[in-house]
C-alpha positions as CSV (number, residue, x, y, z in Angstrom):
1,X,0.0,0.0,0.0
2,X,1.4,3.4,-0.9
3,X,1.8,6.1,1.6
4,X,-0.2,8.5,-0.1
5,X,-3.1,6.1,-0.8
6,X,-2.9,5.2,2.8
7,X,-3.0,9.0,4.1
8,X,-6.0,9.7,1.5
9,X,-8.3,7.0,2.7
10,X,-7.7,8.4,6.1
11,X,-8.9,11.9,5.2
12,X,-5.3,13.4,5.0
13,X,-4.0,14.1,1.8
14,X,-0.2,14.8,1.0
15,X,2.8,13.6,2.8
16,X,4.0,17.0,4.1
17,X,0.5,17.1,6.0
18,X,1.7,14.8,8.4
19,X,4.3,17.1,9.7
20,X,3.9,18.3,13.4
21,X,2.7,21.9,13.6
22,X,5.8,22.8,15.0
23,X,8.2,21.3,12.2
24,X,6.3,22.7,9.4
25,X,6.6,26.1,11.5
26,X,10.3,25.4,11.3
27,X,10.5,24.9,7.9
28,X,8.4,28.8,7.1
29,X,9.1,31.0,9.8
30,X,11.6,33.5,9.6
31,X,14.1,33.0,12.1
32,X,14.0,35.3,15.5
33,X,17.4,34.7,16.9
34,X,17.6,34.9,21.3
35,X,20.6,34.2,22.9
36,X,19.7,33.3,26.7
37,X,22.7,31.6,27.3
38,X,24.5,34.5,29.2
39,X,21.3,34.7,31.2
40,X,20.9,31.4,32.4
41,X,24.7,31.0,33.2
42,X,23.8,34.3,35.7
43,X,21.1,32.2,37.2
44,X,22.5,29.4,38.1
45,X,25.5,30.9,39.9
46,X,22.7,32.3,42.1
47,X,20.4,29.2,42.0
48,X,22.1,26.1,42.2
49,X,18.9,24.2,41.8
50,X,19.5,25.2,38.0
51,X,22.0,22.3,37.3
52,X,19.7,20.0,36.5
53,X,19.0,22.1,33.3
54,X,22.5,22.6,32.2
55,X,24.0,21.5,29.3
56,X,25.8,18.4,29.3
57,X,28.9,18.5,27.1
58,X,30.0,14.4,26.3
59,X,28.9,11.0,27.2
60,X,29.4,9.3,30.8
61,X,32.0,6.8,30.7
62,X,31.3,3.2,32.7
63,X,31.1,4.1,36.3
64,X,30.5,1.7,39.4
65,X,28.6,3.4,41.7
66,X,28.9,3.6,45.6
67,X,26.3,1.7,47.2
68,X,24.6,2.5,50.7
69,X,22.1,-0.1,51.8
70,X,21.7,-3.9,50.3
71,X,20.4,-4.1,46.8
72,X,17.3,-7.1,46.3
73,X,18.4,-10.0,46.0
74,X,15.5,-10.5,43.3
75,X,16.4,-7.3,41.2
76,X,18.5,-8.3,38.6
77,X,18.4,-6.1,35.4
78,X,18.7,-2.9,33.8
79,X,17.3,0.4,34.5
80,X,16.9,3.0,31.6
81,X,16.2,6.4,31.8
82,X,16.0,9.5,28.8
83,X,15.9,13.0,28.1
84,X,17.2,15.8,27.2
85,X,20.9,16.7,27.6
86,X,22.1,18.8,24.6
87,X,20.8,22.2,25.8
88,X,23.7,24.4,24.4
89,X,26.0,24.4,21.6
90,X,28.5,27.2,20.7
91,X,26.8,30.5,22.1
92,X,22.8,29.4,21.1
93,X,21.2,28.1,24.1
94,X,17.9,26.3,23.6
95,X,14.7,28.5,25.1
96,X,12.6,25.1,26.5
97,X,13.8,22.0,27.9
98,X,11.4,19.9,25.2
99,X,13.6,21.3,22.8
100,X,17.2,19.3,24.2
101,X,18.6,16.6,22.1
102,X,18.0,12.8,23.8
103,X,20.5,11.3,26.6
104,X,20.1,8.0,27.7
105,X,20.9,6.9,31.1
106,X,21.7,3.0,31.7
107,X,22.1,1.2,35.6
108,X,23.2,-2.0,35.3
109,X,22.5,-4.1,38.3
110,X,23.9,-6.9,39.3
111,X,25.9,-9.2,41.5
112,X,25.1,-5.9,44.7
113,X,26.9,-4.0,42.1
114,X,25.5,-0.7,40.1
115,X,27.5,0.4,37.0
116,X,26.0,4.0,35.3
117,X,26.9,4.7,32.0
118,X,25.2,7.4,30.1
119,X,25.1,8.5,26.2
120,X,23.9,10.9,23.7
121,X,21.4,9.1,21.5
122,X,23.3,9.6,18.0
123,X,20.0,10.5,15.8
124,X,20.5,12.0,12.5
125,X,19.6,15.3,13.8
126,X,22.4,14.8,16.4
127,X,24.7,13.4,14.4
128,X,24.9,16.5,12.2
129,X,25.2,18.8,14.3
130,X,27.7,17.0,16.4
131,X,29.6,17.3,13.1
132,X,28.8,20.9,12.6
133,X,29.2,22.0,16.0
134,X,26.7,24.1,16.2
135,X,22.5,23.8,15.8
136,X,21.8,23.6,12.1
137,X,18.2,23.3,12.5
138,X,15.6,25.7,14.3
139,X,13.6,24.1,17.0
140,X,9.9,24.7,17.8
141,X,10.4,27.5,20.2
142,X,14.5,28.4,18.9
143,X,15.1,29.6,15.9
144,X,18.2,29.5,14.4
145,X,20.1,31.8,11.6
146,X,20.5,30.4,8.6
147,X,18.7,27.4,9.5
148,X,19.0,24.2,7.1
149,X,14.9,23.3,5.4
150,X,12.8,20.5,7.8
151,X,11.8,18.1,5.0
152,X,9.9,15.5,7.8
153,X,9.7,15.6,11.1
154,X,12.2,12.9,11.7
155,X,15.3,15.5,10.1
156,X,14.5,16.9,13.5
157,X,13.5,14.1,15.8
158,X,15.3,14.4,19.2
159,X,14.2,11.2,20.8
160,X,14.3,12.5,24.1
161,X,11.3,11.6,26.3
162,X,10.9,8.1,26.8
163,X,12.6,4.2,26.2
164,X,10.8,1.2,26.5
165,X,11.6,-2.1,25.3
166,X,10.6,-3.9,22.1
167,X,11.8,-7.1,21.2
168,X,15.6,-7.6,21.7
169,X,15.8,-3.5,20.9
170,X,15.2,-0.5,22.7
171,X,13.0,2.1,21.1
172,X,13.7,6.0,22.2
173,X,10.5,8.1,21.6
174,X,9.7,11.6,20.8
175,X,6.2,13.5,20.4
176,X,6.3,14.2,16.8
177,X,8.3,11.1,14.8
178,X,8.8,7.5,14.5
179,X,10.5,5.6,17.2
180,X,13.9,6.1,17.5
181,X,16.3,2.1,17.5
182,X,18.5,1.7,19.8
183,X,21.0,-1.0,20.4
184,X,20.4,-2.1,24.2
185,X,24.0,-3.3,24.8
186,X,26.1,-0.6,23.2
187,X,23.1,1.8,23.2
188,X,24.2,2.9,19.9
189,X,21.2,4.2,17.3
190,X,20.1,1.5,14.9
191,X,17.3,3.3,12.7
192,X,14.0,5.3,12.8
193,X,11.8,2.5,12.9
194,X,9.4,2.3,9.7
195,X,6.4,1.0,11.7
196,X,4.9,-0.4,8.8
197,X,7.8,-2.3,7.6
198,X,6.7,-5.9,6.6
199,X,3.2,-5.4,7.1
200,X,0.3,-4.0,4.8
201,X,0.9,-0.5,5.9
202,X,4.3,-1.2,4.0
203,X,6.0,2.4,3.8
204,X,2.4,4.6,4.8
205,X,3.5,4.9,8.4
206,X,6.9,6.0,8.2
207,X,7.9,8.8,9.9
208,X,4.1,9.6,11.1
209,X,3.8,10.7,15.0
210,X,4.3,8.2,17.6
211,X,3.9,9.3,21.0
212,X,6.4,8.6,24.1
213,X,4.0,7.1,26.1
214,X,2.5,3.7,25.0
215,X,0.8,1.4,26.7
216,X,2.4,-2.4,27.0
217,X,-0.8,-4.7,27.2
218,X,-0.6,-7.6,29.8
219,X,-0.9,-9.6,26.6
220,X,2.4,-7.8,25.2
221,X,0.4,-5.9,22.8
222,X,2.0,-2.1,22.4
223,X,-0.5,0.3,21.9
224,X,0.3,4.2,20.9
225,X,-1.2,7.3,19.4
226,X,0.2,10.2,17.2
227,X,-1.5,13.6,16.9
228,X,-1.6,15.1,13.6
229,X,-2.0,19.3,14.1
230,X,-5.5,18.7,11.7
231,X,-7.3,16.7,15.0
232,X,-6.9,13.5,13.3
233,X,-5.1,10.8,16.1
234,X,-3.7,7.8,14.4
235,X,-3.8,4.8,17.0
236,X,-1.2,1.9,16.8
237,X,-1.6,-1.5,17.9
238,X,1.9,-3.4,17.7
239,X,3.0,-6.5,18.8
240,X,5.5,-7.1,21.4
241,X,8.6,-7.5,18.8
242,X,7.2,-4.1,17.4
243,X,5.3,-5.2,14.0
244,X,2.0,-3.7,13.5
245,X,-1.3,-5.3,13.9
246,X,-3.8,-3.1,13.3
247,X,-4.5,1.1,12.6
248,X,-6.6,3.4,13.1
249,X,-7.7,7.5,12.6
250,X,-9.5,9.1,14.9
251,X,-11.0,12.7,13.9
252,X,-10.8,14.1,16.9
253,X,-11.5,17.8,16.2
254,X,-9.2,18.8,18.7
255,X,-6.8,21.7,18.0
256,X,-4.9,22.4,21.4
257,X,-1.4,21.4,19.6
258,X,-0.1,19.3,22.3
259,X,-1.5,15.9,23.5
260,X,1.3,14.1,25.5
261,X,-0.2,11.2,27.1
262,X,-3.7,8.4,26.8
263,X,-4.6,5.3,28.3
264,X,-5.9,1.9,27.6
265,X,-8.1,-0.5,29.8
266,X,-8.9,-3.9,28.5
267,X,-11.4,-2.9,26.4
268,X,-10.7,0.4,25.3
269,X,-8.0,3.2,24.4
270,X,-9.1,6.2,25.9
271,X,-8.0,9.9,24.2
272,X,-7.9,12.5,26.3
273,X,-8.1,16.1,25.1
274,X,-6.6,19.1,27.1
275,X,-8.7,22.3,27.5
276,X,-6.0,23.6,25.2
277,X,-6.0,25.9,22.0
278,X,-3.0,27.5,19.8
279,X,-2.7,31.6,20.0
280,X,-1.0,32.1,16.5
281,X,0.0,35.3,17.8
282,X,2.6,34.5,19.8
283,X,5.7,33.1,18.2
284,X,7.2,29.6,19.3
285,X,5.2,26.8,19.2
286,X,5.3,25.6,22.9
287,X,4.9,29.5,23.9
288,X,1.8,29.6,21.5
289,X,0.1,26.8,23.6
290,X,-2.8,28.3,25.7
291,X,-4.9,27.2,28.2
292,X,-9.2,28.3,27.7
293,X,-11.3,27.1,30.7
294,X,-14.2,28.1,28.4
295,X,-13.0,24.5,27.0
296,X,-14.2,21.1,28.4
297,X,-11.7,18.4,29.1
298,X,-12.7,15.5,26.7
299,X,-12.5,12.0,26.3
300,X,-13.1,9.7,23.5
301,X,-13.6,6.3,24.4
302,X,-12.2,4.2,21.3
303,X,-13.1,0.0,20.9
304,X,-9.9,-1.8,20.6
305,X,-11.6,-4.0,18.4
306,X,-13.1,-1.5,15.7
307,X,-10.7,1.7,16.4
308,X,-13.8,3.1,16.7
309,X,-15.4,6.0,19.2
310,X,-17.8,4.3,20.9
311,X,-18.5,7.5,23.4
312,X,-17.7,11.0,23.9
313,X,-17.7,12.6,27.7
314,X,-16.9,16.0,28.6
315,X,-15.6,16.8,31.7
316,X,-14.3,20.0,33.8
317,X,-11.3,22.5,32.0
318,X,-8.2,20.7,32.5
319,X,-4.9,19.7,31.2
320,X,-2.8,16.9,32.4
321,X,0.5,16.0,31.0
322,X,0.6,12.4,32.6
323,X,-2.2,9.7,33.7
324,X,-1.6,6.5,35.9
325,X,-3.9,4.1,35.0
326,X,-7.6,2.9,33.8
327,X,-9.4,0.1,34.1
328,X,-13.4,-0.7,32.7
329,X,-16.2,-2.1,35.0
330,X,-18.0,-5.6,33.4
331,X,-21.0,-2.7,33.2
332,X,-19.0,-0.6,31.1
333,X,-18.3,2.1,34.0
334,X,-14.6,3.5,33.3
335,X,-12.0,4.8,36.1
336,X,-9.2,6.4,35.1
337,X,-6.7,8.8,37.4
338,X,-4.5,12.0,36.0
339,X,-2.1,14.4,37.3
340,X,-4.3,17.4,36.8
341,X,-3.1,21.0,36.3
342,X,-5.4,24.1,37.1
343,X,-3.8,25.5,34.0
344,X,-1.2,24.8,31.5
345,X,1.5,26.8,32.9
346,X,3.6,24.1,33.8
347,X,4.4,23.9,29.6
348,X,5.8,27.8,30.3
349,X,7.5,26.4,33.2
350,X,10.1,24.4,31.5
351,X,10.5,27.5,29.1
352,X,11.1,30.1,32.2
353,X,13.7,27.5,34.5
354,X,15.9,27.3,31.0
355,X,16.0,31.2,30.6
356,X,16.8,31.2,34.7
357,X,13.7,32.8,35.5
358,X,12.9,30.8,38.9
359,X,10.5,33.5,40.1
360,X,8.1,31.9,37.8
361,X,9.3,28.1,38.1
362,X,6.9,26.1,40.8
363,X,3.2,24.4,39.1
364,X,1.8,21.9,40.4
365,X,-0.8,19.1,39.8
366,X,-2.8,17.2,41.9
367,X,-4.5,13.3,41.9
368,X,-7.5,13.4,40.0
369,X,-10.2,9.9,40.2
370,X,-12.7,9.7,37.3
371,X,-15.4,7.2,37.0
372,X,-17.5,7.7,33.3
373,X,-20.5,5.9,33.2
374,X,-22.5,4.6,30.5
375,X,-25.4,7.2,30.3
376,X,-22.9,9.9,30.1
377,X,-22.4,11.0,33.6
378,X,-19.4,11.3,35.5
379,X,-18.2,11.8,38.8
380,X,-14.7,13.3,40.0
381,X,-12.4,13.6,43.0
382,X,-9.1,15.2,43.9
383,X,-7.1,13.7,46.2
384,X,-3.9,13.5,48.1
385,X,-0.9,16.0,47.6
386,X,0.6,17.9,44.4
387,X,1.2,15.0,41.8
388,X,3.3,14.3,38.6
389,X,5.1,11.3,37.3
390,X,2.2,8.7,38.2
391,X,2.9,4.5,37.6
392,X,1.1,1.8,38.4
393,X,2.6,-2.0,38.5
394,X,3.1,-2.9,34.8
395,X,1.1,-5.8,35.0
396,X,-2.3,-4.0,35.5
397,X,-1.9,-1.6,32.8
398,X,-5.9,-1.7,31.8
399,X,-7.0,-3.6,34.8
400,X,-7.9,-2.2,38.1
401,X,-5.0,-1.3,40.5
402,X,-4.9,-0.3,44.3
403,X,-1.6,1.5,44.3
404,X,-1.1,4.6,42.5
405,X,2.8,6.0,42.4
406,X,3.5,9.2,42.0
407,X,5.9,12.3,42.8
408,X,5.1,15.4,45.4
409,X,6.7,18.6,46.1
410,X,6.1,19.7,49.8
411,X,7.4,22.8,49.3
412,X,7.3,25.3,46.4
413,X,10.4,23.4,44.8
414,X,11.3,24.1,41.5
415,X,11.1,19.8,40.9
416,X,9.5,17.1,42.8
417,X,11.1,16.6,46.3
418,X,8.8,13.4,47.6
419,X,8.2,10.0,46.6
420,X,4.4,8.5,47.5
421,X,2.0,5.9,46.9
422,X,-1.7,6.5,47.1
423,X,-4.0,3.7,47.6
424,X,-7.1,4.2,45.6
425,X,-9.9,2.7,47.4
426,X,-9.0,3.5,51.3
427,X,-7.5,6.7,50.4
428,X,-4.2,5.6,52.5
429,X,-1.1,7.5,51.7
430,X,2.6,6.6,52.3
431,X,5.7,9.5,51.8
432,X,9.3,9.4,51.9
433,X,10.7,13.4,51.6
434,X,13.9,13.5,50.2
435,X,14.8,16.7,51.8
436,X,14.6,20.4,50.2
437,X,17.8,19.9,48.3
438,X,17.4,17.2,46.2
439,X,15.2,17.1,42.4
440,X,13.5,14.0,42.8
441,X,13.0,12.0,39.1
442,X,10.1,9.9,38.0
443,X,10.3,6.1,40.3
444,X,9.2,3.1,38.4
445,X,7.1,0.4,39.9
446,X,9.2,-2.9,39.6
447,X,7.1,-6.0,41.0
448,X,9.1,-9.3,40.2
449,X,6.2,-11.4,41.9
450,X,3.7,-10.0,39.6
451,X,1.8,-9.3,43.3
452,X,0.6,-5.5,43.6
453,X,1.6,-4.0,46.9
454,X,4.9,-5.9,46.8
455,X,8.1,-5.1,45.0
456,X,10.0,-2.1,44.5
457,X,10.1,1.5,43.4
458,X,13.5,2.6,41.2
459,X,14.3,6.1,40.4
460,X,17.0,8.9,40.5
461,X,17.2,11.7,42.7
462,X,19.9,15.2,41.7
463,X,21.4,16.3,45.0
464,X,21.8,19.9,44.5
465,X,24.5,20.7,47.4
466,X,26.7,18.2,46.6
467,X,25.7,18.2,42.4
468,X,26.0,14.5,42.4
469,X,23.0,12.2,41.5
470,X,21.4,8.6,43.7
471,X,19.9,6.2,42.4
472,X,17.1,4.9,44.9
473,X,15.6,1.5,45.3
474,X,12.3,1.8,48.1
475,X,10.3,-1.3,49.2
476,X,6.9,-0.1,47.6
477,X,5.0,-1.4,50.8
478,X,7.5,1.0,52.9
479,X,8.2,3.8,51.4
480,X,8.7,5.9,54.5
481,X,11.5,3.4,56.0
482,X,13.7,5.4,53.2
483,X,15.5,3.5,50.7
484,X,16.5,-0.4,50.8
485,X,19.8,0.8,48.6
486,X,20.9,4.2,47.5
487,X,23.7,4.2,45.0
488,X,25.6,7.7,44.4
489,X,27.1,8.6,41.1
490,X,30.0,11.0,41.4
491,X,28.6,13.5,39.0
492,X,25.1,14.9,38.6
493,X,22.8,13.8,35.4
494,X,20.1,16.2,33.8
495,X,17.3,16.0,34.7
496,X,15.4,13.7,32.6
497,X,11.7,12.6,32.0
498,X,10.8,9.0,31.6
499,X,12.3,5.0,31.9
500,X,11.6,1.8,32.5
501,X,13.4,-0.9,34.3
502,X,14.0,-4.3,32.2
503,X,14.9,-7.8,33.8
504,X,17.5,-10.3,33.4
């Protein structure tokens, strides 16, 4: 099947039209130079809490790590992390941390033994630029003189939000591409992955958007979205070793510009749509997403079967970059939870802290339970403490869980400083603060009994005093005892955005 008969039976006609917003912006707009280098470079001799936003200038060399505590004897494995590093080259200083080219950060564990080891992800966009030694292409918000043309989004693909596995690979993902290969041993890049290789789809889905936050199936199934700047949503379902099964297009109406995250339950995908819209007045295309309260939250409910919308709910203004879970009633009722933000400021956020404005650096989101019920009502709850950075076990992705893990900030930090667990039906918290000083990272749940309750929670914490970064390993049943294990690299890492642990 060609591409373009493929994009024409779903409604969208031209190859070019499946560009991003932002990288067709790139490849138009004349070019508004801003050098905030200096500025940020000011900041952070005043704010130390800034590090976790510099640049990083070269890969991170094998490193075995000092361990405090006694590592599980049943966590064997690797623990992958990504995002950004590449803030900065030459005197051009990117103007939002979205923007920064892809790091990835592997922990090896094994043996009571932790070796780091952390590298660029060599995309093409990297790759030439490394050579150039300088930015040769404008990003959404940073444009850059003399810029060379975006001819698809993947000439700019940055790979530098999520990793996750797929068969015996890794796959790097970005918003607005394809999925980015990655070599799990020598993390070296392998490809852009042409999703429709060796399927029907053939080359139609290559280089189409592909969201960095799938959901893995407890059958292995991967399923994934990609928003197209018209409204249409193209859902994916892949197979565990990565080869599509089925496709769909959603019309979706929606023109917010940004849709980072959905969810699936056993029956369903569920889209989620932001009380978002896109003020073409103001130049940058992060900066130019806006937040209308006029605007109900959405959510289409979508078969699995038929990639169809079976229902359409509208719910209170919103915008929530990340959800936990859902799960689906035998009557049909659906609960679902989400980090919920007032506002949408939290995007601006990550625009301010890499210009060093910290006066305008803490947002925060709070635990939000929805049940939608089949006649179109819904009710909703907030609970708990601030929230980002929510994870359930991985084997009740779709199916009802108790525990809800997330992040909190007790104070007004510029990052998370807490780690806590929420139990869904009792309400029951559990904490573990971290202190003021430290910017604490998204934990993974890691349960190797497949039992929910038990198990672990892995994640990385920046220690601002000391600029050095922990890697922390809590009993998930315990998290206010502290950490079972802590192990310290001798240098800090940027602060990153997503990962996932993978056994031996």
């Amino acid at each position: 099947m060609q591409r373009r008969q493929f994009l024409k039976g779903m409604g969208i006609i031209g190859a070019s039209s499946m560009l991003p917003g932002a990288v067709n912006a790139l490849a138009s707009s004349a070019p508004t130079v801003v050098n905030i280098k200096q500025q940020f470079n000011q900041a952070l001799a005043q704010h130390p809490e800034l590090i976790g936003f510099a640049n990083v200038d070269a890969n991170f060399e094998p490193q075995p790590l000092t361990i405090e505590g006694r590592i599980p004897a049943d966590l064997q494995g690797v623990f992958y992390r990504n995002g950004p590093g590449k803030y900065e080259r030459g005197d051009i200083r990117y103007l939002h941390a979205f923007e920064g080219d892809g790091m990835l950060q592997r922990f090896e564990i094994s043996d009571q033994k932790i070796v780091h080891r952390g590298q660029f992800i060599n995309t093409p966009k990297f790759a030439k630029e490394q050579q150039a030694q300088q930015f040769v292409y404008s990003g959404p918000d940073t444009k850059i003189a003399h810029a060379l043309p975006v001819t698809s989004a993947d000439t700019v693909n940055t790979a530098n939000t999520n990793i996750i596995a797929v068969g015996d690979d890794l796959w790097a993902l970005w918003e607005a591409g394809s999925p980015t290969q990655i070599d799990r041993d020598t993390m070296q890049f392998t490809q852009q992955v042409n999703l429709g290789a060796g399927s029907k789809y053939d080359n139609s889905l290559q280089g189409l958007p592909f969201s960095a936050h799938p959901k893995v199936d407890p059958n292995g199934d991967i399923w994934n979205f990609g928003l197209h700047p018209s409204g249409q949503v193209v859902i994916y379902q892949l197979a565990a070793n990565g080869k599509v099964k089925n496709v769909g297009l959603i019309n979706s109406q929606y023109r917010g510009g940004m849709l980072h995250d959905f969810l699936i339950t056993d029956k369903s995908v569920l889209i989620i749509l932001p009380s978002l819209f896109v003020d073409k007045a103001i130049e940058g295309n992060f900066a130019r997403t806006q937040y209308n309260s006029d605007i109900p939250m959405s959510v289409l409910v979508i078969n699995k079967q038929s990639l169809k919308v079976t229902k359409r709910f509208e719910l209170p203004a919103g915008f929530a970059f990340h959800y936990g879970n859902a799960w689906e009633e035998a009557n049909g009722t659906i609960h679902f939870d989400a980090s919920l933000y007032p506002n949408v400021d939290v995007l601006h956020k990550l625009a301010n802290v890499m210009q060093g404005k910290m006066s305008q650096a803490s947002v925060k989101a709070q635990t939000a339970l929805f049940s939608l019920y089949i006649d179109g009502t819904y009710d909703m709850q907030t609970v708990g403490d601030s929230s980002e950075f929510p994870r359930v076990c991985d084997h009740l992705v779709g199916l009802k869980n108790q525990y809800l893990y997330h992040l909190s900030a007790k104070s007004s930090s510029l990052w998370s400083d807490t780690l806590s667990s929420l139990h869904i039906d009792s309400g029951a918290t559990q904490h573990y603060h971290f202190g003021d000083d430290y910017l604490v990272e998204e934990h993974v749940s890691v349960c190797p009994k497949g039992v929910e309750g038990s198990g672990y929670l892995m994640g990385t914490a920046l220690h601002v005093p000391t600029k050095r970064t922990c890697l922390n390993i809590f009993a998930a049943n315990d998290l206010a005892a502290g950490p079972l294990a802590r192990a310290w690299l001798p240098y800090h890492l940027p602060l990153g955005f997503h990962g996932n642990f993978m056994a031996s």
